[in-house]
C-alpha positions in Angstrom: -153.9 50.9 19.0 -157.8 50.8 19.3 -158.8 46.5 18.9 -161.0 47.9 15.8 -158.1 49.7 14.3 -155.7 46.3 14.5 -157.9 44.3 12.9 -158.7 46.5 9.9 -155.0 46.6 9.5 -155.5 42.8 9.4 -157.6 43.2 6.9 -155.8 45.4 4.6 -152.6 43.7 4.7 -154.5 40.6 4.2 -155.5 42.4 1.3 -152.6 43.9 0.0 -150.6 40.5 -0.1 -153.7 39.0 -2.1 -153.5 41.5 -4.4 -149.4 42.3 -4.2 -148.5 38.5 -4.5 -150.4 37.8 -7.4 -149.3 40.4 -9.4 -145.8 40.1 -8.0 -145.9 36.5 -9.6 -147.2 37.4 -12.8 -145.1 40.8 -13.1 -141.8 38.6 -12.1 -142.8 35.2 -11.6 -144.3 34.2 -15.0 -141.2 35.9 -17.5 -138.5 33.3 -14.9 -141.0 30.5 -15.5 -140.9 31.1 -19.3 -137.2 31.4 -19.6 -136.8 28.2 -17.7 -139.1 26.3 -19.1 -138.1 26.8 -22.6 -134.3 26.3 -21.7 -135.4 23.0 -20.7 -137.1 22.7 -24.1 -134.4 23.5 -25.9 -131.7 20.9 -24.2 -134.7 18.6 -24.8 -134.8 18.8 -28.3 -131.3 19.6 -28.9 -132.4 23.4 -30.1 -130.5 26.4 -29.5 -132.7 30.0 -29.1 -133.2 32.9 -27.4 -135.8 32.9 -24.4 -138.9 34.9 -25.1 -139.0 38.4 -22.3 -143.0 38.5 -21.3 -144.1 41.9 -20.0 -147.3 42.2 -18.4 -149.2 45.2 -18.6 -151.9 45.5 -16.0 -154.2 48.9 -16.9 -155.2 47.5 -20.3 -154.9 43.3 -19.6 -152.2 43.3 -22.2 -149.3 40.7 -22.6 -146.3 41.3 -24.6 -144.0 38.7 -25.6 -140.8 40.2 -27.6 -137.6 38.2 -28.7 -138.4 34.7 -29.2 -136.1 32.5 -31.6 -135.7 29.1 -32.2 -132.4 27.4 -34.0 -130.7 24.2 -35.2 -127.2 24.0 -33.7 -126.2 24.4 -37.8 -127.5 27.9 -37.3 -130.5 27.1 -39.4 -133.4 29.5 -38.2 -136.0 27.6 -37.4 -138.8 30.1 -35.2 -138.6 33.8 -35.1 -141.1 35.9 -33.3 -140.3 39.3 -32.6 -143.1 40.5 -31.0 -146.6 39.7 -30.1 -149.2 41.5 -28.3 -152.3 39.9 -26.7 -155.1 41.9 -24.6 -157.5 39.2 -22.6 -160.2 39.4 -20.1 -159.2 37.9 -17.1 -162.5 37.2 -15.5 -163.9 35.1 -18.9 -161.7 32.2 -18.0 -163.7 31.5 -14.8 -166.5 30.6 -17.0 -164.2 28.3 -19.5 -163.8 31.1 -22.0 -160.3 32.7 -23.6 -161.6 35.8 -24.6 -159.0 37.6 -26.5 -160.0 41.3 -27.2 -156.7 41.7 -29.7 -153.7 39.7 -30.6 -151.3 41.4 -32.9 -148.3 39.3 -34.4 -145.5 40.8 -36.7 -142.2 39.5 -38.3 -143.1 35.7 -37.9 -140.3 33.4 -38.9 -141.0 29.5 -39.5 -139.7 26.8 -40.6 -142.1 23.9 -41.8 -141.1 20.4 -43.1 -141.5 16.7 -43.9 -139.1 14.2 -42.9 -140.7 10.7 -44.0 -144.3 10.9 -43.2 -144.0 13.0 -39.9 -144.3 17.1 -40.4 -142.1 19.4 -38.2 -143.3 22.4 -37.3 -139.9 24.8 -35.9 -138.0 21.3 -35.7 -140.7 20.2 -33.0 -142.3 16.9 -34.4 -146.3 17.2 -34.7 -147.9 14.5 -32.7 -149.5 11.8 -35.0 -153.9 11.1 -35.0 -153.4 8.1 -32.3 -156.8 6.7 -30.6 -157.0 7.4 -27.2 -158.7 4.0 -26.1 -161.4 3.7 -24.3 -160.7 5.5 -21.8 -164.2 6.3 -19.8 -164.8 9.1 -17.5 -166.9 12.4 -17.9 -166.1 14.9 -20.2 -165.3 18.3 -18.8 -167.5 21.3 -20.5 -165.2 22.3 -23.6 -163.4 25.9 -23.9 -164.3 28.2 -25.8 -162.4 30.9 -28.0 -163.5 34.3 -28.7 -161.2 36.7 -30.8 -162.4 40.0 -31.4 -159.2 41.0 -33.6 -156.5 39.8 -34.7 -153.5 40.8 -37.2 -150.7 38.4 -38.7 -148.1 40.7 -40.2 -145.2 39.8 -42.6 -145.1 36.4 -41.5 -142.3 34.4 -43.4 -143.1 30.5 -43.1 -140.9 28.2 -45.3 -142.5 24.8 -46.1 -140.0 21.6 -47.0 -141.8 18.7 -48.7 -140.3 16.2 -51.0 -137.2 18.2 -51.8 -138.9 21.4 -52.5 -138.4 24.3 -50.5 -141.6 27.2 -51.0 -141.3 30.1 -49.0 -144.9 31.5 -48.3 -144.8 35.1 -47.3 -148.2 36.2 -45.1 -147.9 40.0 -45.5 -151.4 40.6 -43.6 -153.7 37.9 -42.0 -156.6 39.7 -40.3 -159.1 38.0 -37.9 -162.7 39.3 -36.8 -165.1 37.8 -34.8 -163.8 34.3 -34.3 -166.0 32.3 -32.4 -164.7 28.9 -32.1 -166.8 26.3 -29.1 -169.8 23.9 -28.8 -171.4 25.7 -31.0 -169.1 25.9 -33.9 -166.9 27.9 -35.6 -167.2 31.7 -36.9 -164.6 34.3 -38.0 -164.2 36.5 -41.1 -160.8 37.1 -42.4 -158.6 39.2 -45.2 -155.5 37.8 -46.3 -152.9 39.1 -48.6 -150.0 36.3 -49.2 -147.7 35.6 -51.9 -145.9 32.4 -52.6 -142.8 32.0 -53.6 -141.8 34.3 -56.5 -145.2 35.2 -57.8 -148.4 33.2 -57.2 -150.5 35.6 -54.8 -154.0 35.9 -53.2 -155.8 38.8 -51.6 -159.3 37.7 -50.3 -162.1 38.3 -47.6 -164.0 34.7 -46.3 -166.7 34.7 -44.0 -167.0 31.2 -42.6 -169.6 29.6 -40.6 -169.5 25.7 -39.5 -173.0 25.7 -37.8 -175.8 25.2 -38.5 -174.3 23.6 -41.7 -171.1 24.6 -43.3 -170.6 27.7 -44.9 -167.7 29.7 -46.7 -167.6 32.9 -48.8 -164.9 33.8 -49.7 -164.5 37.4 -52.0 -160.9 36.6 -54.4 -159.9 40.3 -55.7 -156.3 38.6 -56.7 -155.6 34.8 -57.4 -152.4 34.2 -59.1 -150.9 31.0 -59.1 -147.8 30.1 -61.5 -147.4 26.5 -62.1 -143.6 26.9 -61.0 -144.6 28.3 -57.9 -146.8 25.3 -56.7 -144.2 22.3 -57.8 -143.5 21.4 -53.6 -146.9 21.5 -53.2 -149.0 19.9 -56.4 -148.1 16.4 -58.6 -148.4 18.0 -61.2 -148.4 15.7 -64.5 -145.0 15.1 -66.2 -146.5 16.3 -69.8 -147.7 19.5 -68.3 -145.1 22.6 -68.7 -145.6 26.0 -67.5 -149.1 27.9 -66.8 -150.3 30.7 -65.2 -153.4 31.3 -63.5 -155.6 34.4 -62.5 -158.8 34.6 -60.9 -161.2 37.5 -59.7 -164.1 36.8 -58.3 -166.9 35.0 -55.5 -166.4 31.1 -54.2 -169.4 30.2 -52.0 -169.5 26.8 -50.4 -172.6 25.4 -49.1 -172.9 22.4 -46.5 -175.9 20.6 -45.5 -178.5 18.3 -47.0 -177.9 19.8 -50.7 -174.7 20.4 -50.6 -172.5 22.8 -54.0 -170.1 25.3 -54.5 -170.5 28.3 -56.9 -168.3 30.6 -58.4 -168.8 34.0 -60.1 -165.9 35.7 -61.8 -165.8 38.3 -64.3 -162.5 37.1 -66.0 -160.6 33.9 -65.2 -156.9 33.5 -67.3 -154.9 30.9 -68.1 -151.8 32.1 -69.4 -148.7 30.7 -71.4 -149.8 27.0 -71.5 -147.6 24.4 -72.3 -147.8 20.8 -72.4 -146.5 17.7 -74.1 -148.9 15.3 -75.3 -147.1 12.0 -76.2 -145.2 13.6 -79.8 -147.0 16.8 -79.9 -146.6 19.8 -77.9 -149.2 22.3 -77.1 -148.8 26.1 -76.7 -151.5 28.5 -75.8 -150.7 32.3 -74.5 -153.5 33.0 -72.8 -156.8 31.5 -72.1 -159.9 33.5 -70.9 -163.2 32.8 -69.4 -165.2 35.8 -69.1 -168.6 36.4 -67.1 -168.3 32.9 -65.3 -170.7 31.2 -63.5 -169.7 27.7 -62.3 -172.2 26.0 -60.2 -171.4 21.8 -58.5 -174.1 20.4 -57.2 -172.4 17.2 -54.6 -175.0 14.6 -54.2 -174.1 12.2 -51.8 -173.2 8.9 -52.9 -173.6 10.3 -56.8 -171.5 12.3 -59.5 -171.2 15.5 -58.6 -173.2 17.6 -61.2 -171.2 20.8 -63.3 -173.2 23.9 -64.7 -170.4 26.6 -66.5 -171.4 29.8 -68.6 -169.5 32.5 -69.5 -167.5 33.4 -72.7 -164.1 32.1 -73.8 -161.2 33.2 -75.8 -157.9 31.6 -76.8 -155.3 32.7 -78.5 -153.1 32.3 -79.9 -152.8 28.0 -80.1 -150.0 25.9 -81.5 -150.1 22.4 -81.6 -146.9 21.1 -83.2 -145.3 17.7 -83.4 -141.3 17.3 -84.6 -142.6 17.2 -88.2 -144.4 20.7 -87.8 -147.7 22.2 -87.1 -150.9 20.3 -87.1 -152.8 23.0 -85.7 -153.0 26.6 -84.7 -155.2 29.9 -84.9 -154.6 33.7 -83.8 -157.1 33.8 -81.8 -160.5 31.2 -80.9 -163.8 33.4 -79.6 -167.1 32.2 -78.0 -169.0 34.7 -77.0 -171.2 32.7 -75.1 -171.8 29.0 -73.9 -173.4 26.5 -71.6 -171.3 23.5 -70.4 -173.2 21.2 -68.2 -172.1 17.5 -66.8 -175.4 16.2 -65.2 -174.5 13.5 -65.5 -173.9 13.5 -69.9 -171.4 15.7 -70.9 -173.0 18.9 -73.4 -171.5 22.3 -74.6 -173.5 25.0 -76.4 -173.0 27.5 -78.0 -174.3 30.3 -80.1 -171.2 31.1 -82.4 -167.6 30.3 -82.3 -165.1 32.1 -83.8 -161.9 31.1 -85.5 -159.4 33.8 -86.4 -156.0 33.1 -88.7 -156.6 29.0 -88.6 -153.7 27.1 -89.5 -153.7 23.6 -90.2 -150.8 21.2 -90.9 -147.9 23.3 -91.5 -145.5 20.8 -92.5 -141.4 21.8 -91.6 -138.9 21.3 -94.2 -135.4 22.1 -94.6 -134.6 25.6 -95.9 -138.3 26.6 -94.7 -139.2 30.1 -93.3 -141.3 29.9 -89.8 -144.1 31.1 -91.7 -144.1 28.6 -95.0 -147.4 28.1 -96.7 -149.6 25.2 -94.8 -152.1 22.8 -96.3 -155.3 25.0 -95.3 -155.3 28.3 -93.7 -158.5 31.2 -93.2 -158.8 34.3 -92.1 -161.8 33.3 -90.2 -163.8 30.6 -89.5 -167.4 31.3 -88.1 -169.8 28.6 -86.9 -173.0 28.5 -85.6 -175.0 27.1 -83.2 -173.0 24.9 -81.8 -174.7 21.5 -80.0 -172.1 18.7 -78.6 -172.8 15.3 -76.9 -170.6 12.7 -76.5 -172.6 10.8 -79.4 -173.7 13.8 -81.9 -172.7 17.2 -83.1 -174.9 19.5 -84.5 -173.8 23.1 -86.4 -176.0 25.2 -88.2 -173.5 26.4 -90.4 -169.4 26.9 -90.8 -168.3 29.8 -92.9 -164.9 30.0 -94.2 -163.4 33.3 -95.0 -159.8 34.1 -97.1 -159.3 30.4 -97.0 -156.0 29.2 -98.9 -155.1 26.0 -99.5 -151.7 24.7 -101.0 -151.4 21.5 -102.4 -148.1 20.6 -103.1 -146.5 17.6 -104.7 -142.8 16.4 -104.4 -140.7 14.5 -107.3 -142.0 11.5 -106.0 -145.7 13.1 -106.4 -146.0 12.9 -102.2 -148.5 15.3 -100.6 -146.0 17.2 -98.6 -148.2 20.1 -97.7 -149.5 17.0 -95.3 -148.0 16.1 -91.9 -148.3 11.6 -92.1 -150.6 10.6 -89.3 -148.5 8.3 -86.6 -148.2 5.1 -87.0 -150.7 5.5 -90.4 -147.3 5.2 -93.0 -147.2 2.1 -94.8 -143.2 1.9 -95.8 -143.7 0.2 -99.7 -146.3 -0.1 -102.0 -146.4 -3.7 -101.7 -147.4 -3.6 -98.0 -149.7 -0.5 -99.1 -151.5 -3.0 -102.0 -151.3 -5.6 -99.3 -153.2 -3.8 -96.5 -156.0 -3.1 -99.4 -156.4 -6.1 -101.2 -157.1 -7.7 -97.3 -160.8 -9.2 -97.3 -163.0 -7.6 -94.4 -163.7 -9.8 -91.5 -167.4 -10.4 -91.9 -169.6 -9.4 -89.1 -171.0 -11.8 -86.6 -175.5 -12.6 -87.8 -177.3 -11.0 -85.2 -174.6 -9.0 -83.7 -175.6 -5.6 -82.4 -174.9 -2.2 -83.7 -172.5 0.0 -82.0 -174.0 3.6 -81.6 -171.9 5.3 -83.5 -171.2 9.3 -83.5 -173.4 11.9 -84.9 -172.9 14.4 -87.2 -174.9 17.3 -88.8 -173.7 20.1 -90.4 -177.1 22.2 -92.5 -174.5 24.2 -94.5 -171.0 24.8 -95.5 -169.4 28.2 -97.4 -166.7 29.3 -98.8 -166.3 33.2 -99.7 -165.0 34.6 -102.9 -161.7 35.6 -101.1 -160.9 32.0 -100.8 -158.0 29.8 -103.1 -156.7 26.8 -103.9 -152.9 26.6 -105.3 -151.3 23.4 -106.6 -147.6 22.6 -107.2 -146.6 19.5 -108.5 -142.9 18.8 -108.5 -143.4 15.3 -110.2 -143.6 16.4 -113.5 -141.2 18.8 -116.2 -141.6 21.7 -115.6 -143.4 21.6 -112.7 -147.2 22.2 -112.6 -148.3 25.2 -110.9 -152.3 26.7 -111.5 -154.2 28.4 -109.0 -157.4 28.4 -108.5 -159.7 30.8 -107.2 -163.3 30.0 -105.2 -166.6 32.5 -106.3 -168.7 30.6 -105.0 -168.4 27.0 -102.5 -172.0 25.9 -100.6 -172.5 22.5 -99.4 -175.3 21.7 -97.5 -177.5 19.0 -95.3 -174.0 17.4 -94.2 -175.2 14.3 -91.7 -174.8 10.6 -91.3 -178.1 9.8 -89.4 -179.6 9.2 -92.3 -177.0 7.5 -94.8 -179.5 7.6 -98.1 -180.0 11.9 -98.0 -177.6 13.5 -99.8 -175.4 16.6 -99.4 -176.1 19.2 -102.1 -172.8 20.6 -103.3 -172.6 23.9 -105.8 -169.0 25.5 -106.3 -168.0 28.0 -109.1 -164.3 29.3 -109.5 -162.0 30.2 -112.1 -158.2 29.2 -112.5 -155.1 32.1 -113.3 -155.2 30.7 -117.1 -158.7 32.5 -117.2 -160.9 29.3 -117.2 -164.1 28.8 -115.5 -165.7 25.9 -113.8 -168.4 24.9 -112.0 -169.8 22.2 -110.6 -173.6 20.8 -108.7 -173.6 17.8 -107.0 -176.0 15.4 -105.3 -173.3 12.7 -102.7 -174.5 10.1 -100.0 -171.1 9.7 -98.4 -172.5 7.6 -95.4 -175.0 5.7 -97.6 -173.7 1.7 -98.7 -172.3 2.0 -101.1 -171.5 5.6 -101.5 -173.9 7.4 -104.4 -173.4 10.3 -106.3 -174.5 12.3 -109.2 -173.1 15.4 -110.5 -172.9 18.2 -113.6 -169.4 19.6 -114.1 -169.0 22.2 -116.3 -165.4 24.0 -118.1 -164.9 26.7 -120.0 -161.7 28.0 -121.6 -159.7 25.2 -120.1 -156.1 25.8 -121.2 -154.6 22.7 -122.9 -151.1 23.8 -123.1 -150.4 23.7 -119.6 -152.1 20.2 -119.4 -149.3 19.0 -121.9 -146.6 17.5 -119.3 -149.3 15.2 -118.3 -150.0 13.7 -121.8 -146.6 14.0 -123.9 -145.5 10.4 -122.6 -148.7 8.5 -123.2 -149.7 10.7 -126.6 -146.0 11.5 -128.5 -147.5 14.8 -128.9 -146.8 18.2 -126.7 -150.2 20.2 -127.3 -148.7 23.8 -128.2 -152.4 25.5 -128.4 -155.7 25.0 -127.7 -158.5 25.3 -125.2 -161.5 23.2 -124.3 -165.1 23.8 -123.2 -166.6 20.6 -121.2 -170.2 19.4 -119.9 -169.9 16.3 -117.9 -172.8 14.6 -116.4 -171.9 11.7 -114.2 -173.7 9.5 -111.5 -173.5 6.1 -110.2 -171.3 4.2 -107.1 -167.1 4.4 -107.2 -167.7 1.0 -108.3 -170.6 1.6 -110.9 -171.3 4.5 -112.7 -171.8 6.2 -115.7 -171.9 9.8 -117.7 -171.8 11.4 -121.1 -168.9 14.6 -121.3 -169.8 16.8 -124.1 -166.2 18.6 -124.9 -165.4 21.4 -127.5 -162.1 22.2 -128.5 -161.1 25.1 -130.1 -157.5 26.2 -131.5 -155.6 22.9 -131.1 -152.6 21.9 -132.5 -150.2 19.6 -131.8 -146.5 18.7 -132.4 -144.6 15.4 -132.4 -142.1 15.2 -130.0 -138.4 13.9 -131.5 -137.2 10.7 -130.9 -140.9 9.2 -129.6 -142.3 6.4 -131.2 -145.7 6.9 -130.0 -146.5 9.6 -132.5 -144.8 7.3 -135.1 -146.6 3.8 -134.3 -150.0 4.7 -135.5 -151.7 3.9 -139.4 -152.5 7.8 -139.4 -150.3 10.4 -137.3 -152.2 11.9 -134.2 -152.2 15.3 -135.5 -153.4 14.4 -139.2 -156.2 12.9 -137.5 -157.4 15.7 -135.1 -157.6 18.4 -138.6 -160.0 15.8 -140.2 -162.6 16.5 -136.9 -162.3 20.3 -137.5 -164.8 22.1 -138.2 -165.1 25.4 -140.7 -164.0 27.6 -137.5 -161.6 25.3 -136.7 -163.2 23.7 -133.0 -163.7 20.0 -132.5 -166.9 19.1 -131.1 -167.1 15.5 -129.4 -170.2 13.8 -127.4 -168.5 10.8 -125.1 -170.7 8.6 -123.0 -168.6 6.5 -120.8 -169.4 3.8 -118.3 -166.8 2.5 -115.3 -167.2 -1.0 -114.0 -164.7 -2.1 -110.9 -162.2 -4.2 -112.0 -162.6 -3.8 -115.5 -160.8 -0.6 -116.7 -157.4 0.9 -116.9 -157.6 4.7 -116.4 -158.5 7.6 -113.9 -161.6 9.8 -114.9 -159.4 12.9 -115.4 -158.2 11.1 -118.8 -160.5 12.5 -121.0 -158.1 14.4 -122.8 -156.1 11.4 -123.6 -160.2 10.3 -124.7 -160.3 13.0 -127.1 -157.4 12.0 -129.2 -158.1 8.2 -129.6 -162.0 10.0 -130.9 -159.9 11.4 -133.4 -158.0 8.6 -134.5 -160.9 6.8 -134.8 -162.9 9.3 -136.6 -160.1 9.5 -139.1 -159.2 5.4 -139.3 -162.7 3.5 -138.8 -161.2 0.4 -140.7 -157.9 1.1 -138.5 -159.4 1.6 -135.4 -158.0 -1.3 -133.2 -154.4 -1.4 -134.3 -154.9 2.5 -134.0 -156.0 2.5 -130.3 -153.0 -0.1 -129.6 -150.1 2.7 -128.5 -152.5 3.9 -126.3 -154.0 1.1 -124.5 -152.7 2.5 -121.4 -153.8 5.5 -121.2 -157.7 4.3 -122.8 -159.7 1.4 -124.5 -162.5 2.1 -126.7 -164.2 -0.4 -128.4 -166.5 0.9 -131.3 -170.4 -0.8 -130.5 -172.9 0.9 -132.8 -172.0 3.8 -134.6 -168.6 6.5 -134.5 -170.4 8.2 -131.4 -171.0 5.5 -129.1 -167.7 4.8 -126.7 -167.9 2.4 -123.7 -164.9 3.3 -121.3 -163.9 1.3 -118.7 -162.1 2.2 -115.1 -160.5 0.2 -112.6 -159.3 2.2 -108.9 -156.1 3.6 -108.7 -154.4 1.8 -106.0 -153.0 4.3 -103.5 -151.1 4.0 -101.0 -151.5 5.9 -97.9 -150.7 9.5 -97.1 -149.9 9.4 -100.7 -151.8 11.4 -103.5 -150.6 9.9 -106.2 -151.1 6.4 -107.7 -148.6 3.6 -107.0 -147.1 3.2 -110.4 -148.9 5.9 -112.1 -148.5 9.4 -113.0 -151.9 12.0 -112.0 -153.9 13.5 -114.9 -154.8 16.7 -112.7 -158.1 18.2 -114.7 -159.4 20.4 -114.9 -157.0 23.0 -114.7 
C-alpha cells in the first residue's frame, strides 16, 4: 500500500469515527441518558413513571419523544405525554439560536396545583422569585427562540387551587412565528379550549412586546359560566349564577398612551342572579349590541371609559321575601354613550320599558301573577342625560298603565311592599316621630349640592286605569277609574318657585266624569298650589258607606255636579266648590241617633233647598288654616248637608251643626252663603293610607 493511499485511509476513518461516533451517541447514547436520568428523578422525588423512548431521525433533523408518564405512588396521574415531535436546525445553535422549524404535541396530561403558597406543576415544586445577589461577572449573549410552527393538541391540564379542582381541556393551541430574544417577543396563535363543563374560547392573538406592547386578539367564541370559574375567581358571596358570551376584537396598546379597545357585535349576560342584602335579583339575559369600549390608562391617573352600543334586558325581577318590587318583560336602548372621564355620564336617545311591574306585594292564597300597585304595557322615555348630580328626560310616556289601590280592614295600603326599616309599629310612635321639632340648621352653614331633576313632560294614554278596593268599609268600596287624558309637565327642582302644569281627564265605571288643571311648586318652601277640579255625574250612592256613621242617613239616590277652585300652601289655603245635586234622597238608618238628634230631620231639610226640578244648587267658599280644623278636604258631601240644615234652621243653626261637629264646623259670618271651614292634617302614620283614628272620605268617585 502506496504511502498516499494509507494516509487517505487515515483520513477517512478519521472521518468516519467523527461522523459514526456522534451519531452513534445521539442514535443510542442520548435515549440511555434520558432513561437514566429521569429514573433518578423519579427516586428523587418519590415519583413513579414510565421513561420517555427518544428516537432520532437524521434525514429531516427530527426528534421524537413517545411514552412519557409521570405518577404519585397513590396512582394519581400526574404527567402524560404520549408523543411529541420536534424538527430543529442543528447548525443555529452555534450562533446561540434554538431554531425549531415544528414541534407538534398531542394527548398532554397535567396535573397543576397549590399546596400553601407554592404551585406544583406534575408534583415538581416551581422554584420561588429569589434574588440572586450580587453576583458580578459578564453576562453571556442571551438565546434566542425561533418557532416556525407549533401545535398543542387535546391537552388535558387539571388545575388544584383552594379546594377546587377545574379541568382545562386545550383541544388545539397553534403557534406561528414565535420570536422570542433581545429583541422581544412575537408569535400569533389560535386557540380552541374549554373549561370545565362549558365556559369555552376560540381566538386568534397576534402579540408583539417591542417596540411597545401590543396584543390583538380576534374572540369568535367567549363563554364563561360563573360555575365554571369558582377555583379560579372570588367571586362575591351575593352573586349567584351568570353566563357570559362574547364575540368580537380586544386590542391592547403599550407605550406612552397606553388603552385597550374592544369591538363586539353582541356581548350577553345570561341568567343573572344575585342577592342583595333582602332582595334578590333575576335577569335572563342581558345584551350589549354594536359595542365599542375604549380605556384610556394614564399613568398615575384614573383610567378613563368610553362605551356605546345598544342594550337590552329582559326579563328583570327584583323580589324581596315580601314580593316584587320591580320587574319588566323586557328594558330596550337602542342606543347610548357611557363615558367615565373622570365624572360618570350615560346618554341616551330613548329607553324602552316593556310590561313594567312595580311592587307586586305576595299574600297568602295569591296567584304568581296577582294584580301589583302599578303596571304598563310600555314605558317610553326620551333623551336621556345622567350625572351623578342631575337627570334630565325629555319626556316619559306611559302606555296601558294599571294601577290597583287596595285597602285592607284595617284601611292599610297592601298593594304596597313597606320600605325596610321605614315601619313605625303604633300610632303613638308614628304621632311621635311627626310631632319631633326639626333640628335647626347651623347660620352660615353651606348648602349641600343636592341632585337634579328635570322631567319637560309626563303622559298617560287613554288605555291607562286606576282601580280601588277598600276593604275597610261595608260593603267594600270598589270604583274604577279610567285615564282619557294625564299630561304633566316642566317637572324640575332647580328652580323650586316654577311650577309643574298638570291636566288630567277620566271618567269612573258609575259613568262620571272628572277633570282636573293644576299649577304645583312641589320643591318650592313651602309647597304652593292652585287648581280647578271639575265633576260631573258623581254617583252618591256608592259614596254612602263613607257618610252613614257621621250623617244617620244612607243616601239611596242622587248625583252631584262639582266646580272646585282651590289654591294656597297645605297649611294655608283657600277655595269656593260650586256643587249641584240632582235626585237626592235620603233615608234614616234604624236604631241611629244621629238622624234623630237634630231640631229638623236631615232629610226634611235637604227638600226645602230643592228646586222646581228637584236639584240643589250650593256655592261653598272654604278656607283651611293648620291647626285649626277638623276634617279632610274630600268632606264636602258631609258640607252639603250641614248647608241644608242650615238653610232650613237659621235660628237653629248651632245646636243643628252639633251631631256633626266631627265631620264639619260652620259658623254663619254674613249671610246663608258665606261658610268659613276649617282643616287640620290628618295624622298618618307611615306606609299607611289611611288616617290614624279616622275613617277616608274617598271623592270623587
Amino acid at each position: 500500500m502506496t504511502p498516499r493511499r494509507r494516509a487517505s485511509l487515515i483520513v477517512a476513518t478519521i472521518l468516519i469515527i467523527l461522523i459514526v461516533v456522534p451519531l452513534a451517541l445521539i442514535q443510542w447514547g442520548l435515549p440511555w441518558a434520558i432513561r437514566h436520568y429521569y429514573t433518578q428523578f423519579l427516586n428523587a422525588h418519590d415519583l413513579e413513571g414510565t421513561p420517555p423512548v427518544l428516537e432520532v431521525h437524521f434525514l429531516d433533523s427530527g426528534l421524537s419523544l413517545r411514552g412519557l408518564t409521570l405518577r404519585k405512588p397513590d396512582g394519581t396521574l400526574l404527567l402524560s405525554l404520549p408523543e411529541i415531535h420536534v424538527r430543529v436546525e442543528a447548525p443555529a445553535l452555534m450562533e446561540r439560536q434554538i431554531h425549531i422549524r415544528s414541534l407538534s404535541v398531542a394527548d398532554v396530561r397535567v396535573d397543576i396545583r397549590q399546596e400553601g403558597n407554592q404551585w406544583q406543576v406534575a408534583g415538581i415544586p416551581l422554584p420561588g422569585s429569589q434574588n440572586s445577589g450580587d453576583e458580578s461577572g459578564p453576562e453571556a449573549p442571551p438565546w434566542t427562540l425561533r418557532l416556525d410552527e407549533g401545535a398543542l393538541t387535546s391537552a388535558r391540564l387539571a388545575l388544584t387551587r383552594a379546594g377546587y379542582t377545574d379541568n382545562l381541556a386545550i383541544d388545539a393551541l397553534r403557534i406561528q412565528r414565535l420570536r422570542s430574544g433581545a429583541s422581544g417577543l412575537s408569535a400569533t396563535l389560535q386557540l380552541d379550549a374549554l373549561l370545565n363543563h362549558a365556559s369555552r374560547v376560540v381566538l386568534s392573538a397576534e402579540v408583539l412586546s417591542q417596540p411597545a406592547p401590543f396584543i390583538h386578539a380576534t374572540l369568535e367564541t367567549l363563554t364563561l359560566h360563573r360555575e365554571d370559574l369558582e377555583g379560579l375567581v372570588d367571586f362575591p358571596a351575593e352573586m349567584g349564577n351568570a353566563t357570559l358570551d362574547l364575540a368580537g376584537e380586544v386590542q391592547y396598546q403599550g407605550g406612552e398612551q397606553p388603552g385597550l379597545t374592544l369591538k363586539a357585535p353582541a356581548i350577553a349576560l345570561r341568567n343573572l342572579t344575585a342577592k342583595v342584602r333582602e332582595l334578590s335579583v333575576d335577569a335572563a339575559e342581558t345584551r350589549l349590541n354594536d359595542v365599542q369600549l375604549d380605556i384610556l390608562l394614564p399613568e398615575g391617573q384614573p383610567p378613563e371609559i368610553h362605551l356605546t352600543g345598544g342594550l337590552m334586558l329582559s326579563p328583570l325581577s327584583i323580589e324581596g321575601a315580601a314580593g316584587q318590587w320591580l320587574g319588566w318583560q323586557q328594558l330596550s336602548i337602542p342606543a347610548f354613550e357611557l363615558h367615565q372621564a373622570p365624572e360618570l355620564s350615560f346618554r341616551a336617545p330613548q329607553a324602552i320599558l316593556t310590561d313594567l311591574v312595580v311592587s307586586r306585594v305576595r299574600q297568602p292564597g295569591d296567584t304568581p301573577d296577582a294584580p301589583p300597585l302599578l303596571q304598563t304595557r310600555q314605558l317610553t322615555l326620551d333623551r336621556i342625560d345622567f350625572t351623578p348630580d342631575r337627570l334630565n328626560l325629555e319626556s316619559a310616556a306611559f302606555e296601558g298603565a294599571q294601577s290597583l289601590v287596595a285597602l285592607d280592614a284595617s284601611r292599610n295600603l297592601t298593594t304596597l311592599i313597606p320600605l325596610p326599616g321605614a315601619t313605625v309599629s303604633t300610632t303613638e310612635e308614628a304621632t311621635e316621630t311627626r310631632s319631633a321639632k326639626p333640628v335647626p340648621a347651623q347660620e352660615n352653614a353651606p348648602d349641600a349640592p343636592g341632585f337634579r331633576f328635570a322631567l319637560n313632560t309626563l303622559t298617560l294614554d287613554s288605555s291607562s286605569a286606576v282601580y280601588i278596593h277598600d276593604a275597610g268599609v261595608n260593603p267594600p268600596f270598589d270604583r274604577s277609574l279610567f285615564i282619557s287624558r294625564l299630561r304633566v309637565t316642566d317637572i324640575q327642582n332647580a328652580e323650586p318657585d316654577r311650577p309643574l302644569h298638570v291636566e288630567a281627564a277620566l271618567s269612573t265605571d258609575a259613568g262620571a266624569e272628572l277633570s282636573w288643571k293644576a299649577d304645583i311648586r312641589p320643591f318650592a318652601t313651602p309647597v304652593a298650589f292652585t287648581a280647578n277640579l271639575t265633576g260631573k255625574q258623581v254617583a252618591l250612592p256608592r259614596l254612602s258607606v263613607y257618610l252613614e256613621d257621621a250623617l244617620g242617613y244612607r243616601i239611596e239616590s242622587g248625583d252631584l255636579d262639582a266646580m272646585v277652585t282651590i289654591q294656597g300652601t297645605p297649611e294655608r289655603f283657600e277655595g269656593n266648590a260650586s256643587l249641584t245635586l240632582a235626585r237626592l234622597n235620603l233615608k234614616g238608618l234604624s236604631g241611629n241617633t244621629a238622624s234623630q238628634s237634630t231640631a229638623i230631620p236631615l232629610d226634611v231639610a235637604l227638600n226645602q233647598l230643592k228646586e222646581g226640578d228637584g236639584t240643589i244648587s250650593l256655592d261653598i267658599p272654604f278656607r283651611q288654616e293648620a291647626g285649626k280644623s277638623d276634617v279632610g278636604l274630600g268632606s264636602f258631601v258631609g258640607l252639603i248637608m250641614k248647608k241644608a240644615l242650615y238653610e232650613a234652621a237659621k235660628s237653629y243653626v248651632v245646636n243643628t251643626f252639633v251631631p256633626y261637629a266631627n265631620v264639619v264646623s260652620v259658623v254663619a259670618l254674613a249671610g246663608e252663603q258665606l261658610f268659613r271651614l276649617r282643616f287640620e292634617p290628618l295624622p298618618m302614620p307611615p306606609d299607611s293610607c289611611c288616617p290614624a283614628g279616622h275613617k277616608w272620605i274617598i271623592w270623587p268617585a
